[in-house]
C-alpha positions as CSV (number, residue, x, y, z in Angstrom):
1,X,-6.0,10.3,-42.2
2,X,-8.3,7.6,-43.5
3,X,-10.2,5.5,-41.0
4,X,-8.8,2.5,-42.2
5,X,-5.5,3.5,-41.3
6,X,-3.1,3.0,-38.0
7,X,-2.2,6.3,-36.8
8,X,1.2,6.4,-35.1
9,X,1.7,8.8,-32.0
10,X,4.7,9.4,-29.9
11,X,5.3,9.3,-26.4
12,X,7.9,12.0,-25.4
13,X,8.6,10.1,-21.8
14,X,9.1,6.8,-23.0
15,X,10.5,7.9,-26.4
16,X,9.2,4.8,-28.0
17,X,6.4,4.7,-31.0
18,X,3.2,3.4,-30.1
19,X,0.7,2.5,-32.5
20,X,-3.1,2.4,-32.4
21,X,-6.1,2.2,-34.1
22,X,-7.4,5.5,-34.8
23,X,-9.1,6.5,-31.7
24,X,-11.2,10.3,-31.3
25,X,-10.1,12.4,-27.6
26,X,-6.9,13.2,-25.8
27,X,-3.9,11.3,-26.5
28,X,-4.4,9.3,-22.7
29,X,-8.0,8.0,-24.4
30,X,-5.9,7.1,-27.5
31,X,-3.0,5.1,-25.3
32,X,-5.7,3.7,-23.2
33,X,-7.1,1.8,-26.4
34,X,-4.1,0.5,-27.7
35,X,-3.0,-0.6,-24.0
36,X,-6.0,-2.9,-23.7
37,X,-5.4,-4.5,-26.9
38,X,-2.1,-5.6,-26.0
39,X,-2.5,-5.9,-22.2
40,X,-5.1,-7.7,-19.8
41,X,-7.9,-4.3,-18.9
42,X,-5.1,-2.4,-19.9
43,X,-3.3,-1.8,-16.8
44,X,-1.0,-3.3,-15.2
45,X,-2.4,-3.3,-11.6
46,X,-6.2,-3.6,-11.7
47,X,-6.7,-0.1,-9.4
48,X,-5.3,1.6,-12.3
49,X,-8.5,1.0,-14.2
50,X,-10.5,3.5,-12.7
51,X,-13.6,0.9,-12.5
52,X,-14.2,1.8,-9.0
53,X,-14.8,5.3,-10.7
54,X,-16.9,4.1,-13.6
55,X,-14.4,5.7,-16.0
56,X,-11.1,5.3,-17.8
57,X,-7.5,6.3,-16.5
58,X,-4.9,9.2,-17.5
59,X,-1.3,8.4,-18.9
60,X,1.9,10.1,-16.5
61,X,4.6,11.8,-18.3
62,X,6.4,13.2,-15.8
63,X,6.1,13.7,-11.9
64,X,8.1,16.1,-9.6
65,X,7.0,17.5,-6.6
66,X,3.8,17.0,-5.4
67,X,2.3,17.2,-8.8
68,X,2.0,14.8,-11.8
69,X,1.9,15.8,-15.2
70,X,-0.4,13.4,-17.5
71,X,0.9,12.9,-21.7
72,X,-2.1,15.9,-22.6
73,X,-0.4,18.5,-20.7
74,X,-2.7,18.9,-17.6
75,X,-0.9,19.1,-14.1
76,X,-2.6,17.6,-10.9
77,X,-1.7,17.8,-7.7
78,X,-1.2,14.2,-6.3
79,X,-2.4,12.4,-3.4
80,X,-1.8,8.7,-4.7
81,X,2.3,9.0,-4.4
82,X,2.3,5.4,-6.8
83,X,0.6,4.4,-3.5
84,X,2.7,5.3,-0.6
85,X,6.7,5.1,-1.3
86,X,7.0,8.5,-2.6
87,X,7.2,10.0,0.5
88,X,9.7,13.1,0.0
89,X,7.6,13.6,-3.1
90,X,7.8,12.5,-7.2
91,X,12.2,12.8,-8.1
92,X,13.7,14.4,-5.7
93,X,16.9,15.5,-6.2
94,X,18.6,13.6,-3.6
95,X,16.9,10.7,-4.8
96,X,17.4,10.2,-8.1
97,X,21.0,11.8,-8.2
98,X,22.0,8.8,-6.0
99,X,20.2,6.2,-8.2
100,X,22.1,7.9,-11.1
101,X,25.7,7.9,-9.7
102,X,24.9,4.3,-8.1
103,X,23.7,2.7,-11.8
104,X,26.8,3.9,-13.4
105,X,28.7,1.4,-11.1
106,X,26.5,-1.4,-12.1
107,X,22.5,-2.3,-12.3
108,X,22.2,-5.6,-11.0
109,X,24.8,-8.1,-9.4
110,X,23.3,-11.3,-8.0
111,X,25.9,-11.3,-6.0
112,X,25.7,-9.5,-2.2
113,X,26.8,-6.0,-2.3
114,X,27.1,-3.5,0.5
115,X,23.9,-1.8,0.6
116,X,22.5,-4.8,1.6
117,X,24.2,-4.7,4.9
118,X,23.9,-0.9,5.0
119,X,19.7,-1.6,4.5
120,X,19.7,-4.1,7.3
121,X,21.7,-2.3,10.2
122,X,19.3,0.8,9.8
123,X,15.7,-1.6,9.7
124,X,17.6,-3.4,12.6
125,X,18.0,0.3,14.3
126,X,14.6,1.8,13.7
127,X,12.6,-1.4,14.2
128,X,13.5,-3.0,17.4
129,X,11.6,-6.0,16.7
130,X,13.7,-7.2,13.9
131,X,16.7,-8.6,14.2
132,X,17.0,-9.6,11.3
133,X,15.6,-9.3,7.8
134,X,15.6,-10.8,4.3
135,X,15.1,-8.3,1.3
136,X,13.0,-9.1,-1.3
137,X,11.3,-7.3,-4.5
138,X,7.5,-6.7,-3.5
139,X,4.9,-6.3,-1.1
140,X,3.8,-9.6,-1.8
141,X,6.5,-11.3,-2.1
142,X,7.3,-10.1,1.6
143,X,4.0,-11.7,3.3
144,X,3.8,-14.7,1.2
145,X,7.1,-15.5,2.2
146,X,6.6,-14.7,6.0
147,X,4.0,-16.9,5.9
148,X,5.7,-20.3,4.6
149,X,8.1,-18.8,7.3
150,X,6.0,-18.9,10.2
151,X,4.2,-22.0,8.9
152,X,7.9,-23.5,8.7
153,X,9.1,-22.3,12.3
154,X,5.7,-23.6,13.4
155,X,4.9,-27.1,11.9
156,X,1.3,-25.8,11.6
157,X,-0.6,-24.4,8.4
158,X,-3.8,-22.4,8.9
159,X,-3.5,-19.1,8.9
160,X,-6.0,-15.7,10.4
161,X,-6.8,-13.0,8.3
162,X,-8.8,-10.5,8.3
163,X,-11.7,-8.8,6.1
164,X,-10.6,-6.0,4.0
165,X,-7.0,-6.1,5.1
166,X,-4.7,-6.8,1.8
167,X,-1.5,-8.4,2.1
168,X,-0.9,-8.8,-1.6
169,X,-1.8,-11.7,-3.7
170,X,-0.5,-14.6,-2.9
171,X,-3.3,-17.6,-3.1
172,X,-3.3,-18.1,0.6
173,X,-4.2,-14.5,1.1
174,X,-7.0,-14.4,-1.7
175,X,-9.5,-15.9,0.6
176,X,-12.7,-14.2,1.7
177,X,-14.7,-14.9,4.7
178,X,-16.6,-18.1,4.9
179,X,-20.5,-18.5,5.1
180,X,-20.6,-19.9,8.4
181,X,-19.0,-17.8,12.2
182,X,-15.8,-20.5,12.4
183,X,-15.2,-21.8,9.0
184,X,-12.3,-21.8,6.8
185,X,-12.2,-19.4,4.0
186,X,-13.6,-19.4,0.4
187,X,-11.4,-18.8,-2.6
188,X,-11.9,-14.8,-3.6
189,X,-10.0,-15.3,-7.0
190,X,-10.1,-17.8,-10.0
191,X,-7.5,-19.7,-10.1
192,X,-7.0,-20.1,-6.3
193,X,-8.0,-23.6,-5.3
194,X,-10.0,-24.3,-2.1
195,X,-7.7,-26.7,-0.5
196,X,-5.5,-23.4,-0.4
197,X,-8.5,-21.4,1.6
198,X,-9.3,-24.0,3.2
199,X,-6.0,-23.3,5.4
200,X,-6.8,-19.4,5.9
201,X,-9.4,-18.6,8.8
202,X,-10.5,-14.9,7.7
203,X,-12.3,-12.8,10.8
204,X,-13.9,-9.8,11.0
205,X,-11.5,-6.8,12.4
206,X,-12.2,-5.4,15.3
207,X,-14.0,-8.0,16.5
208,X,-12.7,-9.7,20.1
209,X,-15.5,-12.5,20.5
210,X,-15.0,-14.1,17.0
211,X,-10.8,-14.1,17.7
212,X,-11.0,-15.4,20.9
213,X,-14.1,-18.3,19.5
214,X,-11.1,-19.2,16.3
215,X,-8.7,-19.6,18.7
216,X,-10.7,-21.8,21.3
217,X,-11.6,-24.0,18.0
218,X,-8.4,-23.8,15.9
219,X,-5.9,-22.1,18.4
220,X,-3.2,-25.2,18.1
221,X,-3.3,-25.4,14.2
222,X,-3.1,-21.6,13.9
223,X,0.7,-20.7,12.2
224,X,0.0,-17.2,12.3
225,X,-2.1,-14.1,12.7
226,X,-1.1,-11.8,9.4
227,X,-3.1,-8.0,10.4
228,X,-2.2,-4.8,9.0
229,X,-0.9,-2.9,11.0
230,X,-3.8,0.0,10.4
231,X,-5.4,-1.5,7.8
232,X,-5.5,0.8,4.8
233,X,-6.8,-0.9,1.6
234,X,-10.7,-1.0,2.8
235,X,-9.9,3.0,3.2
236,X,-8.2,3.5,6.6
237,X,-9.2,1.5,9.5
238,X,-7.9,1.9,13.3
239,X,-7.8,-0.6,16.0
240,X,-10.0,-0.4,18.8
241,X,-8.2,-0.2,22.3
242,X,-6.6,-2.8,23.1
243,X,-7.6,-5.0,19.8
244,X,-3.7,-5.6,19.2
245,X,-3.0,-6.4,22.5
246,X,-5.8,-9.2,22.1
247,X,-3.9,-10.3,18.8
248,X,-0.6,-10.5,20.5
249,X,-1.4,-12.2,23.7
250,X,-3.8,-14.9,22.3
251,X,-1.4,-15.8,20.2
252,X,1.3,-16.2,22.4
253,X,-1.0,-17.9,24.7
254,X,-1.9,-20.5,21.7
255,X,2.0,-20.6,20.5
256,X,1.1,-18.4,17.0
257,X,3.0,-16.3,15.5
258,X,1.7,-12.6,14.7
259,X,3.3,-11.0,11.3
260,X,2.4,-7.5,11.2
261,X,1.5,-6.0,7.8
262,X,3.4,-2.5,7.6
263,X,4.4,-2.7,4.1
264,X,2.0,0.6,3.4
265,X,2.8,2.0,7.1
266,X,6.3,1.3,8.1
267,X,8.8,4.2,7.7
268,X,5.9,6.5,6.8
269,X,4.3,7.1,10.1
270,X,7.5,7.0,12.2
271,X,11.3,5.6,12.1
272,X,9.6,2.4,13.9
273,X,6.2,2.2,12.1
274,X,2.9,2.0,13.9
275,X,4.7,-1.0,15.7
276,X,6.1,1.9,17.6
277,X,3.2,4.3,17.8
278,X,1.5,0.9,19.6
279,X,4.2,0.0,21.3
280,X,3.5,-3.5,19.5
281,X,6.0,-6.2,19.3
282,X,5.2,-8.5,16.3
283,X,7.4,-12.0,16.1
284,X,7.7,-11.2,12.2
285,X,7.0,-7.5,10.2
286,X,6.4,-7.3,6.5
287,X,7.7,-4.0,4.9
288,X,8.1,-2.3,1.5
289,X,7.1,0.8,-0.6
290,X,8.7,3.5,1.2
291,X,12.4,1.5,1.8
292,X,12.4,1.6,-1.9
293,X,12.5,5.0,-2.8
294,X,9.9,4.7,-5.2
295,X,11.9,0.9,-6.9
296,X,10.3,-2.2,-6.8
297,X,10.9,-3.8,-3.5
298,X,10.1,-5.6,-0.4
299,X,11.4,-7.1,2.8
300,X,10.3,-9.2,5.7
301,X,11.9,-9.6,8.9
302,X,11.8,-9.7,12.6
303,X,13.3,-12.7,16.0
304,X,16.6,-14.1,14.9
305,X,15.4,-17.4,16.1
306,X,12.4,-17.4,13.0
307,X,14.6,-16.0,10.4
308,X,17.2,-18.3,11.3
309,X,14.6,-21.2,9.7
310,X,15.5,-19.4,6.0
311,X,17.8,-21.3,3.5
312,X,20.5,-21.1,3.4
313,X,20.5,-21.8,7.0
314,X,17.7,-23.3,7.8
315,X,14.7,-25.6,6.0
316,X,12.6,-22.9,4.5
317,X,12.9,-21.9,1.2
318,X,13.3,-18.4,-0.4
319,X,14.8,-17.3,-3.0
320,X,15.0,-13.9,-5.2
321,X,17.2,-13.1,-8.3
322,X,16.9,-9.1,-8.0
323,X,16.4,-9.2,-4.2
324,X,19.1,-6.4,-2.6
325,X,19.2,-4.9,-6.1
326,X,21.8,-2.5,-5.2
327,X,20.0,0.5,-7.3
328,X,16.4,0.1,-5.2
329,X,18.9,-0.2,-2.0
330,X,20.8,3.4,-2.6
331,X,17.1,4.8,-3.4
332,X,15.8,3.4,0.1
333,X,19.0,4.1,1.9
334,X,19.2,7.9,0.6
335,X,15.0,8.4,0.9
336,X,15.3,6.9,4.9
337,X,18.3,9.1,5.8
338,X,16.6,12.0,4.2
339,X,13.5,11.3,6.2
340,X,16.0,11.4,9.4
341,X,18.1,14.0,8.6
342,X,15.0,16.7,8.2
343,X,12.8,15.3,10.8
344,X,10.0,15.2,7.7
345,X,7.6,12.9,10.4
346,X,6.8,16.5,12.2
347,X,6.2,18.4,9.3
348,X,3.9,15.5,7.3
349,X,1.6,14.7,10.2
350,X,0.8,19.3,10.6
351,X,-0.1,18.8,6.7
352,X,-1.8,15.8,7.4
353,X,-4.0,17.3,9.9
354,X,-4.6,20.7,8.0
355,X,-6.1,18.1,4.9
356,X,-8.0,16.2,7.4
357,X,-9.7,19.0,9.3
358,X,-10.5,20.9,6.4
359,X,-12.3,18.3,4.5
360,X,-14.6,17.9,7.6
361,X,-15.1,21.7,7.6
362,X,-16.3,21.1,4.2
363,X,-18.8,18.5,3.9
364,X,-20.0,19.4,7.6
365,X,-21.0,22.9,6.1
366,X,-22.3,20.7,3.1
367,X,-24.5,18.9,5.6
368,X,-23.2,15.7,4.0
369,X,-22.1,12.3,6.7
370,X,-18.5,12.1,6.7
371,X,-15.8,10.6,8.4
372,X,-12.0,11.7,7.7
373,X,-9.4,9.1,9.5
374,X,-5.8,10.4,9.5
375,X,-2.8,9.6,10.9
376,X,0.3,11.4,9.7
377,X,0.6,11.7,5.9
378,X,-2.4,9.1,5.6
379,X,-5.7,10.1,5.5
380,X,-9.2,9.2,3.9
381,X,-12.5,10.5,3.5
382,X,-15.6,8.1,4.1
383,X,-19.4,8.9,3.1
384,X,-21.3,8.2,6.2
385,X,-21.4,9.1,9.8
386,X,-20.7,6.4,12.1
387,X,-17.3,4.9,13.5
388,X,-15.2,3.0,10.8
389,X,-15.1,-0.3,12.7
390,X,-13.8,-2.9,9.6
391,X,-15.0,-3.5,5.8
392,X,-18.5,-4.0,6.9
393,X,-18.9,-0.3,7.7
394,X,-16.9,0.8,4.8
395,X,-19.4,-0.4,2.6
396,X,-22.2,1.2,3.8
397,X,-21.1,4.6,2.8
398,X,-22.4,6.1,-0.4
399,X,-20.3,5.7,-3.2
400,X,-21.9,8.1,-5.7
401,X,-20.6,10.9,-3.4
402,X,-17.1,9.3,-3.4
403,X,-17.8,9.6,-7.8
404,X,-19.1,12.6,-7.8
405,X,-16.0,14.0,-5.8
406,X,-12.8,12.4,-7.7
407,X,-14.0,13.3,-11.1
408,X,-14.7,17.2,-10.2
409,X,-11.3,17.3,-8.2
410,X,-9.6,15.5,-11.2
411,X,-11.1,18.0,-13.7
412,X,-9.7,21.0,-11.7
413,X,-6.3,19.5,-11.5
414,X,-6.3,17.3,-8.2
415,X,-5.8,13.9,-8.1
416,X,-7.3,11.6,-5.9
417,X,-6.8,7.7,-5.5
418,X,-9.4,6.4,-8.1
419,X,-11.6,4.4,-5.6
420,X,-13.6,4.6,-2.4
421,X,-11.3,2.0,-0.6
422,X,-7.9,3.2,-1.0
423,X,-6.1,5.5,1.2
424,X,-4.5,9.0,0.4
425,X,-1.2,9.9,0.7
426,X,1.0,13.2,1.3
427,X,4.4,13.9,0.8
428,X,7.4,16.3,1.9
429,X,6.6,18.4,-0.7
430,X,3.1,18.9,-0.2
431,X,2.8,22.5,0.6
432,X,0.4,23.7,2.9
433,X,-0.4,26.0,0.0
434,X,-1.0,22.7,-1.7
435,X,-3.0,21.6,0.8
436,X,-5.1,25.2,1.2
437,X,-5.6,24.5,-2.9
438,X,-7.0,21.1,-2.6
439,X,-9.3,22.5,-0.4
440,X,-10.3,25.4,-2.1
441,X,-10.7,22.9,-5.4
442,X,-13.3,19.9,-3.2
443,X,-14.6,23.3,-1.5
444,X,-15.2,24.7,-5.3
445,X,-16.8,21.0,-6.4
446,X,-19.2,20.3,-3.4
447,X,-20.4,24.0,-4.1
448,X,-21.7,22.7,-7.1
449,X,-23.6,19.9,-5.8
């Protein structure tokens, strides 16, 4: 075919024709081209980009299992899980027979329907510290609106963050750390404008004396605290002993609201989230990924006497056309009973460990700095040997290692979140054979080095 010409390709899983300008490599290179001519960097989620890798992404046909299958062919075992709600792994069968039988009654209402009610009774039973919750369709959606929630119950509107915890990307929550110990925060995106920051305090994590010094300063214009509950998009950070405590009792001391960030944690770690690994007791909890079965949704929920301020009771306004979509309900609904029924929180915290202590058997015997931090089916490797306090330490790992390590694993078929900050994640249906494989693939890599 003549260079001049557009060469036409088909995509078997989306059985649609794509066309593109002739482009040299695998058929992934070739959608890759034509993607970021018709959308912005070519993704649609900026991770997705690979740019924290230096290099350009793969295209999914299928997934099942713990494996993904990209449009050239190659299988990989998968650790991203579309970041965190495919817990019992990619289509399983219980899963996506009752999205099947549930769409042939309907797609969308906008109207209430049953599941709704069903989804609510069993957040209500697993997470005692709601009483009672509003569905929505995203992650972000969920903290932006428990925010204007807590600002609304409150009559106040600053806000505490802190660094390298991600709650989405609302403007409020786009706001990085200001140049001075007590100020307000700067704008960390175009297009968010500084009288927006200027209401969002962000702190270092982990760090008592520069909470306690915000509150002393701020403490009665301070809405809310907003805090993952282990923060996992600067790569998997724990809280120090008693840090949470801190959060929750200066803030009730100050009249503050906390809203706890579990939207990557809850339902993964246990029935109650790390709320109830803590035994932490948040006025409002933001939730997602996992109570969607792998379908776009969100909720946010938590005292009757906060969630009572919603419209259409109350003054604060919230609205969402697909919220309660009945199909993302049944997929939640089935994936959480599932997760009951077989006791899976057992099984993925043994396969959780087995990764973790294998890949510090690994790059101890390398001789290279590491640090693995795991709980349950999360875990993430870091480049350096010191204690992962907050972002500050995160950063001072070597990245090139990090590189080096995702392309070799991706080569030999196992895929690894594309980027030094983000957090792995393991499902039902990793096998520990899956796991011994991985191992025997980074083991395989590093050997090389």
């Amino acid at each position: 075919m003549q260079s001049h010409l557009i060469r036409v390709f088909c995509i078997r899983a989306s059985n649609i024709l794509i066309q593109a300008p002739p482009v040299t490599g695998s058929l992934s290179q070739k959608l890759f081209a034509k993607a970021k001519t018709l959308i912005p960097g070519g993704v649609n989620s900026p991770v997705r980009a690979f740019r924290n890798v230096d290099g350009d992404p793969f295209f999914v046909r299928r997934a099942k299992g713990s494996r993904i299958e990209d449009v050239d062919g190659k299988h990989y075992i998968d650790y991203v899980g579309s970041w965190g709600p495919n817990i019992l792994g990619h289509a399983p069968i219980v899963l996506t027979s009752a999205i099947h039988e549930a769409s042939k009654d309907g797609i969308s209402y906008g109207i209430p329907n049953p599941q709704e009610v069903e989804m609510a009774m069993i957040i209500n039973e697993w997470v005692p510290s709601v009483e009672k919750v509003r569905m929505v369709n995203s992650g972000t959606e969920a903290t932006m609106s428990a925010i204007r929630l807590a600002r609304g119950f409150t009559g106040r509107d600053k806000i505490v963050k802190f660094e390298g915890c991600y709650h989405g990307h609302a403007d409020s929550l786009l706001v990085a750390a200001g140049s001075g110990a007590l100020t307000c925060g700067e704008p960390d995106s175009a297009g968010v404008p500084q009288s927006f920051a200027n209401e969002t305090i962000t702190l270092p994590y982990n760090n008592v004396e520069r909470l306690e010094e915000v509150f002393h300063q701020y403490g009665e214009q301070i809405a809310a605290v907003i805090v993952e509950s282990y923060p996992a998009n600067a790569g998997l950070v724990f809280p120090r002993e008693g840090y949470l405590k801190l959060i929750r009792e200066i803030t009730r001391k100050h009249g503050a609201l906390v809203i706890f960030d579990e939207v990557m944690t809850g339902f993964r770690l246990a029935k109650g989230g790390v709320q109830e690994l803590e035994n932490f007791d948040p006025d409002l909890t933001a939730m997602g990924k996992v109570i969607g079965g792998g379908l776009p949704v969100g909720a946010f929920g938590g005292r009757a006497d906060i969630m009572d301020m919603l419209a259409p009771d109350g003054p604060v306004y919230q609205a969402g056309t697909l919220s309660g979509n009945p199909l993302a309900m049944i997929a939640g609904l089935t994936q959480l009973r599932e997760l009951e029924r077989t006791n899976a929180y057992q099984y993925l915290s043994e396969v959780g460990s087995q990764m973790a202590e294998g890949l510090r058997r690994i790059f101890n015997e390398k001789g290279i700095p590491n640090r693995v931090n795991q709980v349950g089916s999360m875990f993430c490797l870091f480049f350096l040997d010191e204690e992962i306090v907050n972002v500050d330490t995160v950063t001072k790992q070597d990245f090139s290692i990090f590189k080096k390590l995702f392309w070799g694993c991706l080569k030999e078929g196992v895929y690894l979140a594309p980027s030094p900050y983000e957090t792995g994640f393991i499902s039902r249906e990793h096998s520990a054979a899956d796991i011994d494989d991985t191992l025997d693939v980074i083991q395989s890599v590093v050997a090389k080095w």
